[in-house]
Short mmCIF file of the C-alpha atoms (twelve columns), coordinates in Angstrom:
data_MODEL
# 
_entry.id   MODEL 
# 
loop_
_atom_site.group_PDB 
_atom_site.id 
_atom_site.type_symbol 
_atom_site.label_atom_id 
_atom_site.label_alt_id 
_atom_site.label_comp_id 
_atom_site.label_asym_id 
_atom_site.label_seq_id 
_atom_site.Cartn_x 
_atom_site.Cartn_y 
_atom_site.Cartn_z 
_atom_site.pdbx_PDB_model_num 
ATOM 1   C CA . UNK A 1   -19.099 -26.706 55.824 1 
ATOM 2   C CA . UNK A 2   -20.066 -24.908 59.479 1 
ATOM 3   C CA . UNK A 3   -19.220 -21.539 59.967 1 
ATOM 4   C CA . UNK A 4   -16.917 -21.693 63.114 1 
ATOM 5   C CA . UNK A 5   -18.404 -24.735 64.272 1 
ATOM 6   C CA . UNK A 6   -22.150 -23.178 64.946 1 
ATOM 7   C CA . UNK A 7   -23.972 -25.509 62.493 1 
ATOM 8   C CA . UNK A 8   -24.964 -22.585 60.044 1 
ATOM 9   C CA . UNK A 9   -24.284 -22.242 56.624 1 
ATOM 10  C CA . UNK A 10  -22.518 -19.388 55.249 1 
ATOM 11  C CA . UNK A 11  -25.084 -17.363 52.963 1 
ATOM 12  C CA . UNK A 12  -24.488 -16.256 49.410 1 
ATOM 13  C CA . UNK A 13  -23.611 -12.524 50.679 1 
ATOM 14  C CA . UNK A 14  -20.724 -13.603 53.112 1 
ATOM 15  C CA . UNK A 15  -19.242 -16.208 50.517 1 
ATOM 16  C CA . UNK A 16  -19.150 -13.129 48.227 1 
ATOM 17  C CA . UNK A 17  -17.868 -10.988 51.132 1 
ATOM 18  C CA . UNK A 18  -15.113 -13.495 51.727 1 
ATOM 19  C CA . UNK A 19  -14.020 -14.012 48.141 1 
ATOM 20  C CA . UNK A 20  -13.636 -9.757  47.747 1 
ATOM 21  C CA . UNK A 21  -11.441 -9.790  51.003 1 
ATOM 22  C CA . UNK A 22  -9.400  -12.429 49.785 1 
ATOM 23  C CA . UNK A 23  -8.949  -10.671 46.591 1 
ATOM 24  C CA . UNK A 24  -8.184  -7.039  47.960 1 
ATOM 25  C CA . UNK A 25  -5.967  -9.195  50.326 1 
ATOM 26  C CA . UNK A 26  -3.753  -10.548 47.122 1 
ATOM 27  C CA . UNK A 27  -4.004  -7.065  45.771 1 
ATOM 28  C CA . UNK A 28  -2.538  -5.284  48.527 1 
ATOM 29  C CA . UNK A 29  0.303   -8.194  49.051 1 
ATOM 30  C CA . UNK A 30  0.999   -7.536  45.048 1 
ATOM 31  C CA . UNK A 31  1.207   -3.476  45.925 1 
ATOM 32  C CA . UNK A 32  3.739   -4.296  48.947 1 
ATOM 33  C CA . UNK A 33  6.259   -6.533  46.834 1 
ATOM 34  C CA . UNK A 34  6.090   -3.519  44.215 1 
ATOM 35  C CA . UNK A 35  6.614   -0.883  46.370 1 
ATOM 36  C CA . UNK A 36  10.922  -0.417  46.651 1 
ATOM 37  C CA . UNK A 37  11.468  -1.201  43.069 1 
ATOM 38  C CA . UNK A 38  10.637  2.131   42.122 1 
ATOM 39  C CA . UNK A 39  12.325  1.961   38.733 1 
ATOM 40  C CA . UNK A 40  10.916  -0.997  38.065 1 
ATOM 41  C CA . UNK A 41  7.575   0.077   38.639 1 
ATOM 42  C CA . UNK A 42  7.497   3.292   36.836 1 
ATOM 43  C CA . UNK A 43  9.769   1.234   33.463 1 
ATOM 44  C CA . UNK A 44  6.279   -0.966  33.447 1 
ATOM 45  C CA . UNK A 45  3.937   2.060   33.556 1 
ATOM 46  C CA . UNK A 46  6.359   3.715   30.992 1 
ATOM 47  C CA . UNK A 47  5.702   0.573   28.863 1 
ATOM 48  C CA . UNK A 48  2.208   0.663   29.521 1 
ATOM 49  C CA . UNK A 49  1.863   4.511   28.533 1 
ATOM 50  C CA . UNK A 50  4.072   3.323   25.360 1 
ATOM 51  C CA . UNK A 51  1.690   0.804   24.252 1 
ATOM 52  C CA . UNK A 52  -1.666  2.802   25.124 1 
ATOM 53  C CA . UNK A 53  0.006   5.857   22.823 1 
ATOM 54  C CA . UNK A 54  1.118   2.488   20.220 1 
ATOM 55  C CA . UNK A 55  -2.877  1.505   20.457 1 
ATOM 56  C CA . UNK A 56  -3.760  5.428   19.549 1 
ATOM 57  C CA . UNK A 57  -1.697  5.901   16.840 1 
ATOM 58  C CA . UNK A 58  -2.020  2.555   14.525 1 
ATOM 59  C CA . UNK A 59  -5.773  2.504   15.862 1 
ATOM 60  C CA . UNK A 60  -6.110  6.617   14.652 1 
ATOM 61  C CA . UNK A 61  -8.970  6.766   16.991 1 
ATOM 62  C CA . UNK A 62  -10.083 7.623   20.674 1 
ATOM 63  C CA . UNK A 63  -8.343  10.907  20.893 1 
ATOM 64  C CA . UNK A 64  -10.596 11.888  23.560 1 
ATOM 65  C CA . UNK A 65  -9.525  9.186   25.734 1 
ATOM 66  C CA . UNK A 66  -6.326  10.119  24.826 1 
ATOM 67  C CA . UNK A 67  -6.558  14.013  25.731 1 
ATOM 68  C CA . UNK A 68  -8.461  12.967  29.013 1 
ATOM 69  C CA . UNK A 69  -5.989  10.832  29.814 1 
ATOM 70  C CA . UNK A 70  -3.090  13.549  29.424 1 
ATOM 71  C CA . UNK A 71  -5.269  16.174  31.555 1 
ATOM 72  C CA . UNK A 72  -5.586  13.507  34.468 1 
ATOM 73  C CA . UNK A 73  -1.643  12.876  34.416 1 
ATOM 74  C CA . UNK A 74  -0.994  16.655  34.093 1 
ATOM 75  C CA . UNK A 75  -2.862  16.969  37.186 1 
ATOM 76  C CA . UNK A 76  -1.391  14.326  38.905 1 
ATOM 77  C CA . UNK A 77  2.278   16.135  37.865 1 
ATOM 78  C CA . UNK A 78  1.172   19.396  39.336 1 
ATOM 79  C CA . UNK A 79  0.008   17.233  42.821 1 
ATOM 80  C CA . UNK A 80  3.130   16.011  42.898 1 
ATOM 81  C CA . UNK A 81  5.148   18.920  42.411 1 
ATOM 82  C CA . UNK A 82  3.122   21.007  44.699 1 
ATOM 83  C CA . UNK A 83  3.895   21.225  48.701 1 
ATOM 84  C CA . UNK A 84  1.489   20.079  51.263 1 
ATOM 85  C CA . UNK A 85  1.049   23.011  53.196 1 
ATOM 86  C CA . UNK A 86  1.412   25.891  50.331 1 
ATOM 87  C CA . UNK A 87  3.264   28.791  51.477 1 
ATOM 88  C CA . UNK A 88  0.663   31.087  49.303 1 
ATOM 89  C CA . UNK A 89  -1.969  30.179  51.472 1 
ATOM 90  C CA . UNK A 90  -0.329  30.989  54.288 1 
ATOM 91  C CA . UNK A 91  0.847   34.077  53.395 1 
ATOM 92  C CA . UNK A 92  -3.139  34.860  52.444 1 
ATOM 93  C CA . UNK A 93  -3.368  33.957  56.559 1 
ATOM 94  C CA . UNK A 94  -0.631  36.104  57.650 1 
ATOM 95  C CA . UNK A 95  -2.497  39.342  55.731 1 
ATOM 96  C CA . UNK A 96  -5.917  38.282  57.492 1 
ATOM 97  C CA . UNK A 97  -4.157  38.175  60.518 1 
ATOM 98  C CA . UNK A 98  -2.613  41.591  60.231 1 
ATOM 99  C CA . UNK A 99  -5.756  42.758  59.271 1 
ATOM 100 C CA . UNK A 100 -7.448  41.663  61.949 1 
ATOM 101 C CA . UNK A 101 -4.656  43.481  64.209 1 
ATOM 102 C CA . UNK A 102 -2.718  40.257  64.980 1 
ATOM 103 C CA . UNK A 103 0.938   39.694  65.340 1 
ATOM 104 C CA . UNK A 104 2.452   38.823  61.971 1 
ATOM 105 C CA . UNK A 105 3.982   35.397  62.797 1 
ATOM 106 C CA . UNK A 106 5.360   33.643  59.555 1 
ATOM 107 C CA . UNK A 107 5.019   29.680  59.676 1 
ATOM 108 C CA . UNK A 108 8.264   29.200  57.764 1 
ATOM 109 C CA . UNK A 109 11.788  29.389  59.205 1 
ATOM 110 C CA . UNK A 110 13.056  32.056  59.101 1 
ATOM 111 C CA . UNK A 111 15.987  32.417  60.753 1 
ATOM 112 C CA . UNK A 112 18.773  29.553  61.434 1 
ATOM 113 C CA . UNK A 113 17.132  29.045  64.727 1 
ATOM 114 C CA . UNK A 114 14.279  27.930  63.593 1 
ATOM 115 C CA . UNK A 115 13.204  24.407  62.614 1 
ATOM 116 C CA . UNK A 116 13.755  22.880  59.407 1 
ATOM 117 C CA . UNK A 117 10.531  21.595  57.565 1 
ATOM 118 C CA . UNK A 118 11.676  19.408  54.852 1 
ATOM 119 C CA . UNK A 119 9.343   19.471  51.455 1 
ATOM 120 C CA . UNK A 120 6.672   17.439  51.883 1 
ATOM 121 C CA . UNK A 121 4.353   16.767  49.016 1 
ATOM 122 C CA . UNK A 122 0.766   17.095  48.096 1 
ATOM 123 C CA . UNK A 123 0.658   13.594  46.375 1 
ATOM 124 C CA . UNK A 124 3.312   11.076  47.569 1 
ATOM 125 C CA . UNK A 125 5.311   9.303   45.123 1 
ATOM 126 C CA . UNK A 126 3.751   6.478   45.674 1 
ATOM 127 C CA . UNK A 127 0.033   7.623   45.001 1 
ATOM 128 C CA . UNK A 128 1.325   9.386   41.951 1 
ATOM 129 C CA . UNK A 129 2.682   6.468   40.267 1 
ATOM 130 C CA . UNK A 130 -0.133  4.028   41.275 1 
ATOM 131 C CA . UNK A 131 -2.690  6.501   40.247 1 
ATOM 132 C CA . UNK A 132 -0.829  6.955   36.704 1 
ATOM 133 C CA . UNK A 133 -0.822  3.253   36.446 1 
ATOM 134 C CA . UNK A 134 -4.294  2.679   37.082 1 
ATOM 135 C CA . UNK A 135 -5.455  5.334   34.983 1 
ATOM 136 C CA . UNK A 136 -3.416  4.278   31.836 1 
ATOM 137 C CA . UNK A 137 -5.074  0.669   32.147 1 
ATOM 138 C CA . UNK A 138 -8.197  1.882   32.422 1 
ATOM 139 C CA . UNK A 139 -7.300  4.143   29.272 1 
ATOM 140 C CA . UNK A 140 -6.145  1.156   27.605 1 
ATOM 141 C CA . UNK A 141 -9.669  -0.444  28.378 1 
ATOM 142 C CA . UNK A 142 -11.382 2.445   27.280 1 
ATOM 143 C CA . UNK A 143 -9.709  2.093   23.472 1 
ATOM 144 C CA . UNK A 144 -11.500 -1.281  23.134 1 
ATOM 145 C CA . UNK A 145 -14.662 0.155   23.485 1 
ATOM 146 C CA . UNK A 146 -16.211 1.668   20.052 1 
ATOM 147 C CA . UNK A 147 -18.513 4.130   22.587 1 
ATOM 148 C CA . UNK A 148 -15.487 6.544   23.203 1 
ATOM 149 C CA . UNK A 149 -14.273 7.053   19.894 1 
ATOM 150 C CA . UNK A 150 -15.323 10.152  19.144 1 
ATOM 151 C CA . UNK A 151 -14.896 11.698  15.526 1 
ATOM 152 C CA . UNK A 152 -12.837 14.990  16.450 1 
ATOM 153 C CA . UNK A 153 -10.471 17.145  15.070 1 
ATOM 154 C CA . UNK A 154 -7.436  15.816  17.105 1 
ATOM 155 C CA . UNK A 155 -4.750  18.511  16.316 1 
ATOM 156 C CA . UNK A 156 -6.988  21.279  18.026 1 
ATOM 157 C CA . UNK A 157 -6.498  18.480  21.280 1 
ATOM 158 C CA . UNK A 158 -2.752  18.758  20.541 1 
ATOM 159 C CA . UNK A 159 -2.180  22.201  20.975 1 
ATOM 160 C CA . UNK A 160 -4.689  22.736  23.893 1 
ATOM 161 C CA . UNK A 161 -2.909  20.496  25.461 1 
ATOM 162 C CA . UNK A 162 0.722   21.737  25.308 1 
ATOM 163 C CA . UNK A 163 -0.916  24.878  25.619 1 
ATOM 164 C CA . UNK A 164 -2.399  24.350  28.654 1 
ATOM 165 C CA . UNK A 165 1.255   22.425  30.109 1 
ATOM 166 C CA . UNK A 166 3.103   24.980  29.005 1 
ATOM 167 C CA . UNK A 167 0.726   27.572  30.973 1 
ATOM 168 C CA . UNK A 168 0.714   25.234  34.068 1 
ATOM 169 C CA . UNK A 169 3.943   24.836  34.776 1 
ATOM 170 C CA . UNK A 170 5.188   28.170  34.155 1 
ATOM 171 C CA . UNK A 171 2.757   28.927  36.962 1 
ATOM 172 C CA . UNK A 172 4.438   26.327  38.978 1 
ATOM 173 C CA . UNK A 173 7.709   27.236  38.346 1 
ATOM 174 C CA . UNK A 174 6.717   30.994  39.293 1 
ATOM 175 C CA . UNK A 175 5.099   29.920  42.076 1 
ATOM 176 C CA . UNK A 176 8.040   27.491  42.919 1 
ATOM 177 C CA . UNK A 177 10.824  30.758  42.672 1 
ATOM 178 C CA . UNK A 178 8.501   33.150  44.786 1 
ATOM 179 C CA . UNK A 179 8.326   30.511  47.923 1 
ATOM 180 C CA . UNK A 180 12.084  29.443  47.337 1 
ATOM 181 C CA . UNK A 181 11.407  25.326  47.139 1 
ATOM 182 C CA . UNK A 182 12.431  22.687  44.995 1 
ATOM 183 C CA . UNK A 183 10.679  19.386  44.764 1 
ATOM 184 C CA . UNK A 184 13.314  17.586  44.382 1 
ATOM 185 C CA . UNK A 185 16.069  15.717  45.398 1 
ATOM 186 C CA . UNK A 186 19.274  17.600  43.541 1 
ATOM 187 C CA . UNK A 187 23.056  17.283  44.299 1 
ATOM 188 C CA . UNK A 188 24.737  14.426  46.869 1 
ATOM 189 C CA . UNK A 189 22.783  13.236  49.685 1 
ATOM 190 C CA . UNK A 190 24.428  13.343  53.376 1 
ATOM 191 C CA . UNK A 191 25.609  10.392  54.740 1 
ATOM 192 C CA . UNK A 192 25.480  10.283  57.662 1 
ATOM 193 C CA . UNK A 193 27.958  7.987   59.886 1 
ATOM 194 C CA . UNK A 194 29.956  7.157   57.530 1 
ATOM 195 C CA . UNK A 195 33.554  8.206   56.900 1 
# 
C-alpha cells in the first residue's frame, strides 16, 4: 500500500500512530453518545462502584485501594461542589487592595443593578462523573493485582475516612453559608416562553 500515492511505505511508527488515532477516535465517539444520558451514565458507575465495594468485601482484601479510592472521589465531591472563581479569594484581594490604598470594589453583585453571575463550578459535571468512572475501573484493576493488598488494620481506614468527610464538608457547608451559594439546582426551573 502507498502512502497518498508517493510510492513510500508507511513505517512501523506511523502504522502505530494511525492505529492510536483511530482508537482515541472510537473513544471520543463512545464519550459523545454517553454524554445526555446522564442518569444512565452515573446508574453504570453506581453499578460499577457496587461491584468494586462487592469485590472488597467477599475478597476481605485491598483496603488501601479501597481508602485511596474514597479520598480521590471525596476530592472530586469537594471540586464539584466548589465555585470557579471562590468568593474567599477574592475577598483576600479586596483586603490587599485596601491595603494598598485602593478603592474597595467587590466582584460580586451587589445590588439589583448589577449583573447576575450564575454558579459556575470548579469541576463540570461532566469531568466529575468521567473522572469517578475511570478511577473506579482502574480500582477494580487494581484488586486483581496481589501487589496492593496490603495487610492493614482496615477499621482505623474507616473512621479516618468519615472523619475526614465529616470535617470536609462541614467546611464546605460553612464556607457555602458565609458566600451565600448553593450548588445546586433546587425548586422549579423557569420556563421561559411558555404559557
Amino acid at each position: 500500500m502507498s502512502d497518498s500515492g508517493s510510492g513510500l511505505e508507511p513505517t512501523p511508527f506511523q502504522n502505530v500512530t494511525a492505529q492510536f488515532t483511530k482508537i482515541q477516535r472510537q473513544y471520543q465517539q463512545i464519550l459523545d453518545r454517553w454524554t445526555p444520558h446522564m442518569l444512565y451514565r452515573w446508574l453504570s458507575t453506581a453499578g460499577l462502584l457496587s461491584l468494586f465495594f462487592l469485590r472488597i468485601v467477599l475478597a476481605q482484601g485491598w483496603y488501601i485501594v479501597c481508602y485511596a479510592h474514597a479520598i480521590y472521589l471525596l476530592n472530586l465531591l469537594l471540586a464539584f461542589l466548589q465555585p470557579k472563581f471562590d468568593p474567599s479569594l477574592q475577598d483576600d484581594l479586596m483586603a490587599d487592595e485596601i491595603e494598598e490604598g485602593g478603592d474597595p470594589v467587590s466582584p460580586l453583585p451587589s445590588s439589583r443593578d448589577d449583573e447576575f453571575r450564575p454558579f459556575v463550578r470548579r469541576l463540570p459535571e461532566w469531568q466529575f462523573w468521567l473522572s469517578a468512572t475511570r478511577a473506579t475501573i482502574i480500582a477494580i484493576f487494581c484488586t486483581t493485582s496481589e501487589v496492593f493488598d496490603v495487610p492493614v488494620y482496615w477499621p482505623i481506614l474507616v473512621v479516618y475516612f468519615f472523619t475526614l468527610f465529616a470535617l470536609t464538608l462541614r467546611r464546605q457547608i460553612q464556607h457555602m453559608i458565609k458566600y451565600k451559594y448553593v450548588p445546586f439546582d433546587i425548586g422549579r426551573k423557569a420556563r421561559y416562553g411558555a404559557k
